[in-house]
N, C-alpha and C positions, 0 to 999 in steps of 0.2 A: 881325259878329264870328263867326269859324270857332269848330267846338271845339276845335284845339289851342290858339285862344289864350283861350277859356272856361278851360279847364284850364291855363290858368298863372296865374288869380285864386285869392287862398288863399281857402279855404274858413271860416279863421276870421275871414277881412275879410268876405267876406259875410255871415255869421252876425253878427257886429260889427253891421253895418249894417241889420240887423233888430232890433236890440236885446236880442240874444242872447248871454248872455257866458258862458265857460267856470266849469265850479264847479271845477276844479281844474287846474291843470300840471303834464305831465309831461314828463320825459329835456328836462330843462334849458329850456325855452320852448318847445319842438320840436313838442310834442304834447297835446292838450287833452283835457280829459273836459267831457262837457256832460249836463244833461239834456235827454233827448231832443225833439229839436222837431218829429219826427214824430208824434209819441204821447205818452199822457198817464206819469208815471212820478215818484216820489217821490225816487228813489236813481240816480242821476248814471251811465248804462252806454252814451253817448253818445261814440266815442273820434274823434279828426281827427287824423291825424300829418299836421304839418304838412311833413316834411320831403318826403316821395312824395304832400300833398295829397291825400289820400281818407279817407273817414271809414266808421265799422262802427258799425252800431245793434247791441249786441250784444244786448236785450230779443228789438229783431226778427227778427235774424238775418240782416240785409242791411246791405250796404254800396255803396260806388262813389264816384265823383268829384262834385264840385262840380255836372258837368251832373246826375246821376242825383237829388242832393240838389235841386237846383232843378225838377224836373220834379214833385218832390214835393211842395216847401213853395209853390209859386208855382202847382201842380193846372195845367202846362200838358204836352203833349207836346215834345219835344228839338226843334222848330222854335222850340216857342215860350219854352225855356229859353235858347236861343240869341240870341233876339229881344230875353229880357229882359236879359241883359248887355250886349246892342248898346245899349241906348236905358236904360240906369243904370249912373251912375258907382260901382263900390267901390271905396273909399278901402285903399290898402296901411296898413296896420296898424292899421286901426280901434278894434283893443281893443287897452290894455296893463294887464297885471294886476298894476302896480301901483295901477292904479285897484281897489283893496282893496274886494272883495265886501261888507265891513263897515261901504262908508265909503258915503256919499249921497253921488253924483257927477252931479251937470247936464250933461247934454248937450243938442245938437240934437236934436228929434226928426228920426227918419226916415220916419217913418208921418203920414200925412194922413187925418185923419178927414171922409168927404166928406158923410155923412149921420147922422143919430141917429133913432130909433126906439124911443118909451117901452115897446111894446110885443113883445117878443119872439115873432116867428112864424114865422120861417124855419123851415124842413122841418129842416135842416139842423143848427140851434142847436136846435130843441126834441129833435132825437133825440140830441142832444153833453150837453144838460142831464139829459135822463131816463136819460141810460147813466151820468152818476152821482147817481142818485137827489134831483136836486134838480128840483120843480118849474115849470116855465117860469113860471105864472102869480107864483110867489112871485118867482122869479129877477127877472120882470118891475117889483116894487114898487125894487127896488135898482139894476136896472141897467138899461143899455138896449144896445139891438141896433144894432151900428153899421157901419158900411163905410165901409171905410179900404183905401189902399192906400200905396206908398211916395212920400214926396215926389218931385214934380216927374216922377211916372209917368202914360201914357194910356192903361194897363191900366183892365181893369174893375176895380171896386175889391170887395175880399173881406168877408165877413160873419163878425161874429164879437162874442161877449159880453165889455162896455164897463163897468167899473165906475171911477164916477169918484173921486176926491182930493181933497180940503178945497183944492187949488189947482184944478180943474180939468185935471187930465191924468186920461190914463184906465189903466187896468189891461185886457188886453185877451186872452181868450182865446176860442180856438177850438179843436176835435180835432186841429189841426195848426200852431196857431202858440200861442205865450206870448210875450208881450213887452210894452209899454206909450208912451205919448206922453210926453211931455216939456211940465211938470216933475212929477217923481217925489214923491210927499208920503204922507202919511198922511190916513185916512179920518175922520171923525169922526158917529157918528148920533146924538142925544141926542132919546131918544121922551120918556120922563118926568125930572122931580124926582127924585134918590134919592141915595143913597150909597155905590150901587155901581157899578161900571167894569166893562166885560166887556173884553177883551183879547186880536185874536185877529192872525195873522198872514197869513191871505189871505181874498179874499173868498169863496171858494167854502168854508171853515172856517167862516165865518161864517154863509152858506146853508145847511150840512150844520150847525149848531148851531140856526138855527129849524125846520127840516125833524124833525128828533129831537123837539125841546120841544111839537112840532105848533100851535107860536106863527107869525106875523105881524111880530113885533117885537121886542124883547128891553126888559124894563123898565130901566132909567137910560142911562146913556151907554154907546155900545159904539165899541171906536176900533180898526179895523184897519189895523194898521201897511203892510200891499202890499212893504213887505222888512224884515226886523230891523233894519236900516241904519238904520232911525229911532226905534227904541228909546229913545236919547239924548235924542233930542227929546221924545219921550212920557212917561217919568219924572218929570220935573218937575211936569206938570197933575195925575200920581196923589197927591200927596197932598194935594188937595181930598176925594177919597175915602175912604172907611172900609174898603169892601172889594173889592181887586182881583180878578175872576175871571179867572185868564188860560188861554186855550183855546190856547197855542203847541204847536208840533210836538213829538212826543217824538224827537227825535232832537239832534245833537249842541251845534246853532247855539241849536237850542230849548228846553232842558236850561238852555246857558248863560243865555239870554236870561231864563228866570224865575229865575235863581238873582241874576242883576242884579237884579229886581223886588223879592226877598225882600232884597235886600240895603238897599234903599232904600224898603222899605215894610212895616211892622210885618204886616199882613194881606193877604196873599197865598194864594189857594186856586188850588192848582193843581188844574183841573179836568182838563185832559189826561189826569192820571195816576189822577183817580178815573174816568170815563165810558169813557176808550179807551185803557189800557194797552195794550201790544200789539200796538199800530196809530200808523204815524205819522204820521198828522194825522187831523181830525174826519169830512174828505170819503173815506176810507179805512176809516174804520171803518162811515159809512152804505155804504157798498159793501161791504164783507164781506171788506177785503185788507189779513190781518196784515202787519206787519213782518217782512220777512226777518232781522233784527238779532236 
């Protein structure tokens, strides 16, 4: 495959097909906001018009087409961006947003996990873990070091931190990718007996919450949801509990999400709003990066 016909693949089919879906549309389905899949980044400044196909990190301050984007998220040179749309199929309209951010949607995985690794030691992921202050050896009790690459690819396959889901799918990041396997679920860790619920919404919230407490573990059950999308589900088991601690985001989905909790749960401590006002999420405040809001 030549580049002019690389550059007539949308850019939001291949990001689709990484497990990447827009956080918002714009100018009628045309144009997409994402969070960035180059960088790490809280607040959605990621833009793809989809109608001239090219996309602007506006964080980073660069942009360009679909090849420029693949040189990046796939770490090869424009041969090898070329090579990989020769030898993988993207599907034209991979994402449709009414597939609702809100809603737990099943799909195919598109990612192959080829190897796991309880212990985290890559050059790579230990210096991705310690730039935000979580580290490797604790990271290592929860997750493990995995390479993966995309289905039905004879690429080498990428490295990057695996946290897995009360179904076995994983939650998957690295410096340069976010996305996860298929099926999509909720976490669940249960160290002691007790009668309290910790409640958090991603794993690295979760990391950044023992790393602070300078704990190991968190005493009773701790259940991290991996999307709000499963909120619905998780509701129901909290009131086996007496008191829910929820460590969700302070921002808008995360606001909603414990005001759900208080609605359906007499004891609710929002801890967010005592430990990290200011900051929005846990892994943000152990880094020292207020809210622009």
């Amino acid at each position: 495959m030549n580049a002019n016909q690389c550059k007539r693949i949308k850019i939001s089919d291949y990001l689709a097909t990484k497990n990447i879906a827009p956080s918002k549309v714009l100018k009628n389905g045309d144009s997409f906001l994402y969070l960035s899949p180059i960088r790490n980044e809280r607040t959605a400044s990621f833009f793809v018009d989809n109608s001239k196909n090219v996309w602007y990190d506006q964080g980073a301050g660069k942009g360009g087409t679909i090849i420029d984007l693949a040189m990046l998220l796939e770490g090869v040179p424009i041969r090898g961006a070329l090579e990989y749309f020769t030898n993988h199929t993207v599907k034209q309209n991979a994402f449709s947003f009414n597939q609702q951010k809100n809603e737990a949607v099943e799909t195919k995985s598109q990612i192959e996990i080829v190897q796991t690794n309880s212990n985290i030691d890559s050059g790579i992921l230990v210096d991705y873990l310690t730039g935000r202050k979580i580290s490797p050896s604790l990271a290592s009790i929860y997750c493990d070091e995995i390479h993966y690459k995309p289905v039905s690819s004879y690429q080498e396959p990428y490295r990057a931190i695996g946290f897995k889901n009360d179904k076995g799918g994983y939650e998957i990041r690295s410096r340069h990718f976010k996305g996860g396997t298929s099926p999509k679920y909720y976490t669940t860790i249960k160290e002691t007996v007790d009668d309290e619920v910790n409640l958090f919404e991603g794993f690295f919230d979760f990391l950044s919450a023992l790393t602070y407490y300078r704990v190991n573990f968190l005493e009773g059950t701790t259940i991290i949801l991996n999307s709000v999308a499963f909120m619905d589900k998780v509701i129901p088991m909290l009131s086996s509990f007496k008191v829910v601690n929820s460590y969700l985001d302070n921002d808008k989905a995360g606001d909603e999400a414990t005001m759900k909790l208080s609605n359906n749960h007499s004891n609710v401590i929002n801890q967010s709003k005592i430990i990290f006002p200011g900051y929005n999420d846990f892994n943000d405040f152990l880094m020292g990066k207020p809210s622009l809001g």
